[in-house]
C-alpha positions, -999 to +999 in steps of 0.1 A: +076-553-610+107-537-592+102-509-569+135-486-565+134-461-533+151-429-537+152-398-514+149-370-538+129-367-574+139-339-603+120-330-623+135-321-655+165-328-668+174-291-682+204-271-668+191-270-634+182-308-634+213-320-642+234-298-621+214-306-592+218-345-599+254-339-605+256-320-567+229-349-555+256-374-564+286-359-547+266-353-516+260-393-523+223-382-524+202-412-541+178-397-568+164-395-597+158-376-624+129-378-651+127-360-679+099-367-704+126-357-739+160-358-748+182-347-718+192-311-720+170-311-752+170-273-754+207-262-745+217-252-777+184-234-790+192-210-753+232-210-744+247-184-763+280-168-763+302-172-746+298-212-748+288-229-779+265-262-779+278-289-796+241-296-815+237-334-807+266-344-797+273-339-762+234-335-752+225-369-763+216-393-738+246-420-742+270-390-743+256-376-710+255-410-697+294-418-705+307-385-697+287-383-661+288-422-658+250-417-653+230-446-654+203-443-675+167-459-681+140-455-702+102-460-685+073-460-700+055-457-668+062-440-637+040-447-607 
């Protein structure tokens, strides 16, 4: 088993969890975020006017992943 060392952990990848990954990786911060769902899974049940939610489309995970060049994984544990 592989062991990956990171200095910060989010929790959460809501609004706040991925803006603060996206500020993480400017400040070329290594981190990572977990998120138990769908990433941003409940952006367009709570943004409102003025920005519309493109219902999944853009909050899917490969979406996020191309548009943010995120590298994504899937666990089924975390230790």
């Amino acid at each position: 088993m592989s062991v990956e060392v990171v200095d910060t952990l989010v929790v959460g990848a809501g609004q706040a969890g991925v803006a603060m990954s996206e500020h993480l990786s400017k400040a070329d911060v290594s981190h990572l975020v977990l998120e138990r769902s769908r990433i941003a899974e409940r952006w367009p049940l709570l943004m409102r006017s003025p920005y519309v939610a493109p219902i999944n489309r853009a909050c899917r995970r490969s979406s996020f992943a191309r548009l943010y060049m995120w590298r994504l994984m899937s666990f089924r544990r975390v230790i």
